[in-house]
N, C-alpha and C positions, 0 to 999 in steps of 0.2 A: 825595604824587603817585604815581601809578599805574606800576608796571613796564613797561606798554606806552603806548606814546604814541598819543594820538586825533584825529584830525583834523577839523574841523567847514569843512564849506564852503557860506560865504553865500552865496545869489542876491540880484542885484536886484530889489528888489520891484517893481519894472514886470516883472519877466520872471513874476518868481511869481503875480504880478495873471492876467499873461496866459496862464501853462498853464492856471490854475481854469478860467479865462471858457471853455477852449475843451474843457476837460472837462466843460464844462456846468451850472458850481456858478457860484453868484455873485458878483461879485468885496468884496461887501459880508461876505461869511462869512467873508473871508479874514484871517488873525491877520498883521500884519508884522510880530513879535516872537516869531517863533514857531518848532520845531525842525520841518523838517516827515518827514525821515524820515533814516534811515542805510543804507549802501552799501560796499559793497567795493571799495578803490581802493588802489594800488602794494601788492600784494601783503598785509603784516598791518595797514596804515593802514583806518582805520574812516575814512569820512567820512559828513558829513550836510550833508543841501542845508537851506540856514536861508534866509530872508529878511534882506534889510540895513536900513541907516538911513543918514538923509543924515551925509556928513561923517564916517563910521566911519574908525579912522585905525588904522596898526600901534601894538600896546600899548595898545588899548583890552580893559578887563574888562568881561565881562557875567555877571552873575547867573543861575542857572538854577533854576526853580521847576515847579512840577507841580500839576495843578489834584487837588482831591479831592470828595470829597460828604461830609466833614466840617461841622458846624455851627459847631464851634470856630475853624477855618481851611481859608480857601479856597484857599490854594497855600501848598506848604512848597517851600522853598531844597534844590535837589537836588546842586549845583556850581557852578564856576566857570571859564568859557571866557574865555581869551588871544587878540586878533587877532596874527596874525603876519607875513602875507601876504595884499596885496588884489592881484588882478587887473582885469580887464577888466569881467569883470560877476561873478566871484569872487571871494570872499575867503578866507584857511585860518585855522580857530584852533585853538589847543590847551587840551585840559582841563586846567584845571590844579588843578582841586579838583573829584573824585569823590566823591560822596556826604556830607552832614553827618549828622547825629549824629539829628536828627528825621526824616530821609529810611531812613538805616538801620531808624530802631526802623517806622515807616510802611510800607514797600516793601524786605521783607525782601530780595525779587528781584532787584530791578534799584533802586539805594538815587540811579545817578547820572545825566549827563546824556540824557536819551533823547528819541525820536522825541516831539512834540506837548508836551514842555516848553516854557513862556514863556520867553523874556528880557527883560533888564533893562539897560543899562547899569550898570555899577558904579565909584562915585570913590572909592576909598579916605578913609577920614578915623579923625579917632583915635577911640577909642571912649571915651564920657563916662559913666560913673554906671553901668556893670556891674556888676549888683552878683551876687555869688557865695554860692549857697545850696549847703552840700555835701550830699553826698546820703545818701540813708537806707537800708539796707539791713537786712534781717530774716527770718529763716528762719520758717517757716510752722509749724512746733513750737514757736515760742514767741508767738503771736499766735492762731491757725485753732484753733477746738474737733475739730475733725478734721483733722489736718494729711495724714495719711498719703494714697496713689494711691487715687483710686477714691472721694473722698469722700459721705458722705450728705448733707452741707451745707457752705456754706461762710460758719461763722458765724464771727466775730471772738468770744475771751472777753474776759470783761469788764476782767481785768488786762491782756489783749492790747490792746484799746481805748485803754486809761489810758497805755499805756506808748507806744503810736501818736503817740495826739494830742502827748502831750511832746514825740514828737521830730521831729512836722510843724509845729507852729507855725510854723518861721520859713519855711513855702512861704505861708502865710498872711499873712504882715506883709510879705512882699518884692513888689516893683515884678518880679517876673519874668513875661514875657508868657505863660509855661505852663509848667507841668509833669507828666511824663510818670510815669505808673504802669506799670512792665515788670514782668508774672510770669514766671517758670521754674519747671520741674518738672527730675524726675531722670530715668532713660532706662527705668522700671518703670514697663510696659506699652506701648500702641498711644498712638502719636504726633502720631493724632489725637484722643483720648481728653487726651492733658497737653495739646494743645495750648489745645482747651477747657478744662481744668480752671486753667490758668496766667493766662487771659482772666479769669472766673469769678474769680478770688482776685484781680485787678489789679483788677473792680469792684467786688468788697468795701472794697478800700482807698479807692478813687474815691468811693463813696458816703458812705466815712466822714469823708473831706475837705470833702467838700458841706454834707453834713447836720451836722456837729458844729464844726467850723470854718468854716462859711458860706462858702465857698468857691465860684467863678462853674464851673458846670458848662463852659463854655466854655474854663476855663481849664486842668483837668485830663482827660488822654486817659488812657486805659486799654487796652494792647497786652498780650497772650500770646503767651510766643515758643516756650512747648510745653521740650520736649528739647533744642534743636535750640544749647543754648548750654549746655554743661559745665564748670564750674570743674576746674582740673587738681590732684584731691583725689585722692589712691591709698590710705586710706584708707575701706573698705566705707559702714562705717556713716557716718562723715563728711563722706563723699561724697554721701550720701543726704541729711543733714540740710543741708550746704550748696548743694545745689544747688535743694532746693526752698525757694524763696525769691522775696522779692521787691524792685525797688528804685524807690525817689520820685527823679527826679533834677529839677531846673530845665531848663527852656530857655530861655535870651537870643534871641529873632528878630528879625532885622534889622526896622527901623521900617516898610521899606513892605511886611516879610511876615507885619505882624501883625495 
């Protein structure tokens, strides 16, 4: 949980119905599960005016998701809001989980709950048949026929390939609803320069998932996160080779965010 505390405050959806209608928008366009913007209130308190649902009670969880123009997925899980306090045509909640793990690697910027996120109710229950793929991790000197800043291509060798496919198999056999292709580069050169080239090498890997492991293009995403993530290596050279790299990790998403 976050060092500062956040505040989210729900409207009655008749009241939210009825600012649209008289702002002139439809009352058909209107989301009831929906965040619709944040505001500054008691001084460092973030609040955001939400819409409610019938029957919302204190210690109710809600889900927080964000729409994208992904073909793979239409809303990824951003956090999760706490009711605490319902008033009169108010209610207060707290975030209680900022940003997950697929919102991070998606929405480098802002990874957690925000203005025109959906909600969800959320019931806790135990989790059944998770299953746990570890992740794979690999420097670009030992897979990329050009590893080094500035490449001419960005071809996989053919021992790079061999040694790949070995060790993504099990993204292939597993029941995981996705998994995420993350490149990094080292901090040699312009930042928008790795940041494309770390992109570029996440779809080399992606394609090689697809095409050689038959793999559902829907299921594997391919992010570049550039420089902007540094192993803490104080060693020059090894700092160079570990940092340009790249990793396969799994994601588990909940059943209604996948």
């Amino acid at each position: 949980m976050n060092d500062y505390v956040v505040y989210i405050v729900l409207a009655l959806q008749s009241l939210f119905l009825g600012l649209r209608a008289m702002a002139g928008e439809s009352a058909g366009a209107a989301h009831a599960n929906q965040i619709l913007q944040f505001t500054e209130e008691f001084a460092s308190a973030k609040l955001a005016i939400l819409p409610t649902t019938q029957g919302m009670q204190v210690g109710q969880l809600y889900k927080t998701s964000r729409k994208t123009t992904s073909k793979s997925l239409s809303l990824i899980p951003t956090g999760m809001v706490k009711i605490v306090e319902i008033r009169d045509k108010l209610a207060f909640a707290l975030v209680v989980e900022s940003g997950t793990g697929i919102s991070r690697s998606l929405f480098q910027k802002f990874a957690g709950p925000m203005a025109g996120d959906e909600l969800k109710e959320y019931n806790p229950t135990i989790a059944k048949n998770i299953e746990i793929v570890p992740d794979v991790e690999e420097s670009y000197y030992d897979v990329f026929r050009d590893p080094k800043s500035n490449p001419t291509s960005f071809e996989l060798t053919e021992e790079g390939s061999m040694r790949l496919l070995e060790k993504l198999k099990p993204f292939k056999s597993s029941r995981v609803s996705m998994v995420l292709v993350e490149g990094y580069t080292d901090r040699v050169g312009l930042s928008s320069e790795n940041q494309a080239e770390s992109y570029q090498r996440a779809l080399a890997i992606r394609s090689l998932m697809i095409q050689e492991l038959d793999m559902s293009p829907d299921r594997v995403v391919a992010v570049g996160y550039g420089d902007g993530e540094q192993k803490p290596i104080f060693v020059a050279q090894e700092s160079k080779r570990g940092n340009r790299r790249f990793v396969v990790r799994a994601v588990n998403l909940p059943p209604d965010m996948k």
